[in-house]
C-alpha positions as a printed Julia matrix, in Angstrom:
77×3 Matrix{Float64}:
  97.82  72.97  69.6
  99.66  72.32  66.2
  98.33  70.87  63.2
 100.22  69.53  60.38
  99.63  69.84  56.69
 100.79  67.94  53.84
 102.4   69.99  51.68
 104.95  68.64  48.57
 107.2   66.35  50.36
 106.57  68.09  53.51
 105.04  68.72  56.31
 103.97  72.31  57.59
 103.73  73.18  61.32
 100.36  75.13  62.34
 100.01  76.35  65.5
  97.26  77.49  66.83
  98.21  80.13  69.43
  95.23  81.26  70.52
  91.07  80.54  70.08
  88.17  82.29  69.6
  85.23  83.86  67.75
  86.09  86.29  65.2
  88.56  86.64  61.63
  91.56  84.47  61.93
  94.96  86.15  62.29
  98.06  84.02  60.59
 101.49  84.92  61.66
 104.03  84.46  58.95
 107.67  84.7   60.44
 110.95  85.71  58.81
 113.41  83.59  57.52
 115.49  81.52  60.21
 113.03  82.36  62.58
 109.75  80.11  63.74
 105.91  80.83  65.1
 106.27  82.23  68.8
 104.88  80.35  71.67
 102.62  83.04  72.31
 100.51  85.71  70.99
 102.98  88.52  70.28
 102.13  91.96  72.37
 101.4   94.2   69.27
  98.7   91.67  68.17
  97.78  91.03  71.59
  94.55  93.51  70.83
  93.6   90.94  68.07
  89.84  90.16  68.49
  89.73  86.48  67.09
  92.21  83.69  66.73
  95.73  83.6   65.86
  97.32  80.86  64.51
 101.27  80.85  63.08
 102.94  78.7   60.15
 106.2   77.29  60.31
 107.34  77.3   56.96
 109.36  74.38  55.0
 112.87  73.75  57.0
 112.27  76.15  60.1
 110.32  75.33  64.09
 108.43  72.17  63.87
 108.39  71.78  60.01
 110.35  69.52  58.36
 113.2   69.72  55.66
 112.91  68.61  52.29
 114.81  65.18  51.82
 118.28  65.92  50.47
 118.06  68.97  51.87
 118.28  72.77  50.82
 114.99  74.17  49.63
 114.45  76.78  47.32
 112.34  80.74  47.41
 109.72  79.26  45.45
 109.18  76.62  48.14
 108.8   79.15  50.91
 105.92  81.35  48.62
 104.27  78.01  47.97
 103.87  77.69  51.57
C-alpha cells in the first residue's frame, strides 16, 4: 500500500512494505534509487513493520515543477 504526503510542492511516496505489531522500520534509499517492492533480506528478521520513502524526484514521488531540486530538499524529506 502507498500513502502520499504533502510535502512543499510535492508529493512523497510511502510505502508500506510490510504490517505488523511492533517499532516501525523506515527504509531511506540512496540517491537515483527508489523503496524496493519488498522487504529487503538483511531486514527480513525485522520484528514490526517496514515502510520505505521515496524521496522528492525518485519511484513514485513527484518532481518539483521546473524541475531540478536541491540537497536541502532531499534532508527536508
Amino acid at each position: 500500500m502507498t500513502t502520499f504526503l504533502d510535502h512543499g510542492h510535492v508529493r512523497l511516496a510511502l510505502h508500506e512494505l510490510r504490517g505488523g505489531d511492533g517499532p516501525t522500520l523506515l527504509l531511506l534509499h540512496a540517491l537515483a534509487e527508489h523503496t524496493p517492492a519488498t522487504v529487503p533480506i538483511d531486514c527480513a528478521a525485522w520484528p514490526g513493520p517496514v515502510h520505505g520513502l521515496d524521496f522528492t524526484g525518485h519511484g513514485a514521488s513527484t518532481v518539483p515543477a521546473g524541475g531540478g531540486y536541491t540537497s536541502e530538499l532531499l534532508m527536508a524529506d
